[in-house]
C-alpha positions as CSV (number, residue, x, y, z in Angstrom):
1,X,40.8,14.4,-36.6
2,X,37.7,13.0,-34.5
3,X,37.1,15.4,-31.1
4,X,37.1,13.2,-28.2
5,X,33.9,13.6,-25.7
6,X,34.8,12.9,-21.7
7,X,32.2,12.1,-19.8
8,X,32.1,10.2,-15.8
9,X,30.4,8.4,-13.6
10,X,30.2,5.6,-11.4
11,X,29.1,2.8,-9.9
12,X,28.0,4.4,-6.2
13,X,27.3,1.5,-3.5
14,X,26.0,2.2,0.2
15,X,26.4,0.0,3.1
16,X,22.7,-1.0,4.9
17,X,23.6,-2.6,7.9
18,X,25.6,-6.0,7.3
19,X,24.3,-5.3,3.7
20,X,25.5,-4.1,0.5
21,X,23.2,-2.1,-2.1
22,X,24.0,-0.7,-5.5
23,X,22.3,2.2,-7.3
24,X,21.1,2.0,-10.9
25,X,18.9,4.1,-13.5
26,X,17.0,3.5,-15.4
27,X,17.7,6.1,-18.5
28,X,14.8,8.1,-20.4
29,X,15.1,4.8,-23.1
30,X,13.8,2.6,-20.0
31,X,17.7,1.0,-20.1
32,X,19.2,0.0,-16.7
33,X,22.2,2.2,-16.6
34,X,24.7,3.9,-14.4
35,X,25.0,7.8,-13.6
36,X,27.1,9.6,-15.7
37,X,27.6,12.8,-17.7
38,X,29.9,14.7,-19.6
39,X,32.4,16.9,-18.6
40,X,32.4,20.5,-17.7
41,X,35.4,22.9,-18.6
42,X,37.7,23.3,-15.2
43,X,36.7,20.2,-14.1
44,X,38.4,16.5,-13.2
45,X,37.3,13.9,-14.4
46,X,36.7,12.4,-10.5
47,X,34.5,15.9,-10.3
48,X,32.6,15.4,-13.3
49,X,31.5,12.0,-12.3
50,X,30.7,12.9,-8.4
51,X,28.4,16.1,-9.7
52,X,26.7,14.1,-12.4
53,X,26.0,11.2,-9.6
54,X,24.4,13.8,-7.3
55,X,22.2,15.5,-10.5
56,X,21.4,12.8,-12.0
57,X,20.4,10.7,-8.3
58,X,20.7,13.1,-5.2
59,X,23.3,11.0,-3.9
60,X,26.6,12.7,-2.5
61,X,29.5,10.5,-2.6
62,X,33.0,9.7,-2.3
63,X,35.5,8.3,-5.0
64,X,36.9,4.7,-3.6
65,X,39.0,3.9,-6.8
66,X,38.3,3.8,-10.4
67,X,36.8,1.0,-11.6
68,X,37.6,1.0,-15.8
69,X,37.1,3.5,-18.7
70,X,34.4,2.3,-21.6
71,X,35.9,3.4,-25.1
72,X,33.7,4.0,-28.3
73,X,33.2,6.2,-31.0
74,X,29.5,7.5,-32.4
75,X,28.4,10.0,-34.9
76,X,27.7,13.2,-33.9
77,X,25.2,15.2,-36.2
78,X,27.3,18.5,-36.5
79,X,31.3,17.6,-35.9
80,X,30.7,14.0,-37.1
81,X,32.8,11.2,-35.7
82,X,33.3,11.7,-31.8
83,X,35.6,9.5,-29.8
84,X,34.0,8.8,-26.3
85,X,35.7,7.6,-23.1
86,X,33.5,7.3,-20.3
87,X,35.5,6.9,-17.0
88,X,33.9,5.1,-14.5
89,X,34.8,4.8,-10.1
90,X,33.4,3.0,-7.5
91,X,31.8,5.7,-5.7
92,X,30.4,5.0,-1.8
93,X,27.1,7.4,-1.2
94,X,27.5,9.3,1.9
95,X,24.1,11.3,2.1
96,X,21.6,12.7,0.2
97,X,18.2,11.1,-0.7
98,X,17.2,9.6,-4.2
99,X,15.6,11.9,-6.7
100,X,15.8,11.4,-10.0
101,X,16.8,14.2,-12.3
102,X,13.6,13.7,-14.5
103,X,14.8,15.5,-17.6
104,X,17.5,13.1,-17.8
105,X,16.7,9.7,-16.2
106,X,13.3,8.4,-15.4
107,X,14.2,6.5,-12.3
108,X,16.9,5.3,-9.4
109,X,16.6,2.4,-6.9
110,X,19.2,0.7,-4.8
111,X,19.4,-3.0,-5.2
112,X,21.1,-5.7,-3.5
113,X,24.0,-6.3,-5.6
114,X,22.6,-9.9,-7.1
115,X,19.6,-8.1,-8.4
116,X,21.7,-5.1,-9.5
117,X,23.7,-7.7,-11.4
118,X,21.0,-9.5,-13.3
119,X,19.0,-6.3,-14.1
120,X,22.4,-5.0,-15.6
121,X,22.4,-8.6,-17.7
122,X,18.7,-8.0,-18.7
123,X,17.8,-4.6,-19.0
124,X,21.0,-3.0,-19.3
125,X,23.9,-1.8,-21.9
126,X,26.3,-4.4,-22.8
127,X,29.3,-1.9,-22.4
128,X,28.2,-1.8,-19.0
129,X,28.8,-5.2,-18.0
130,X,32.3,-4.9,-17.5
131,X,32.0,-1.9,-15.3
132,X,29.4,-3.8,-13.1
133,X,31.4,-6.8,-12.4
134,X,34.6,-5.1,-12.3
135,X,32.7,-3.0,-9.3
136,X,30.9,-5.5,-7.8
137,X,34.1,-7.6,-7.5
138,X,36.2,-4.3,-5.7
139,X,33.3,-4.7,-3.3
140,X,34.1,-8.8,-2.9
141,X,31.0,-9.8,-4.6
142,X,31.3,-12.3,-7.5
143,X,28.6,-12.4,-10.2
């Protein structure tokens, strides 16, 4: 019987005026990626993904709705196969100031969502498309 590894995140947005920005990382692989992390015992799932957003970016935020949940499975060097969900929300920052956590991530920037979206196209994971566009289009952007 595989284990099965949760981890959360999200796609966090802020609102700049009459404008819309999106967060990304960029992971320690130098992929374009979004927050996330796995969860801790005791915790939600909505939890996990706020506290990993705020460790991994400095950003406090609140859960708008969830947004989809990536499936896979990947090999795991000790318990072997692992099946992986990775839930993802649309998350709307509400303070705190970027800093990436450097041990995990080596950057974070806000983009406007068209640049968010075709740096998630280039430089991102393809898994992660879905959960961009699904996002994007909660926030009544088309891409």
């Amino acid at each position: 019987m595989a284990r099965t590894e949760i981890s959360a995140g999200g796609v966090v947005y802020r609102k700049a005026g009459d404008r819309l920005e999106a967060l990304l990382i960029t992971d320690r692989y130098g992929k374009i990626s979004l927050p996330k992390g796995k969860m801790e015992p005791g915790e939600t799932v909505e939890q996990t993904a706020l506290r990993e957003i705020e460790e991994e970016t400095g950003i406090k935020g609140n859960i708008v709705a969830p947004v989809d949940v990536i499936k896979y499975k990947y090999q795991h060097p000790v318990h072997g196969e692992v099946d992986k969900e990775v839930h993802y929300y649309l998350v709307e920052a509400v303070s705190g100031t970027l800093r990436p956590q450097v041990e995990e991530i080596s950057g974070v920037s806000w983009y406007d969502p068209a640049e968010a979206w075709s740096k998630q196209e280039q430089g991102g994971y393809d898994n992660n498309d879905v959960i961009v566009r699904k996002a994007l289009a909660r926030l009544g952007i088309r891409v």
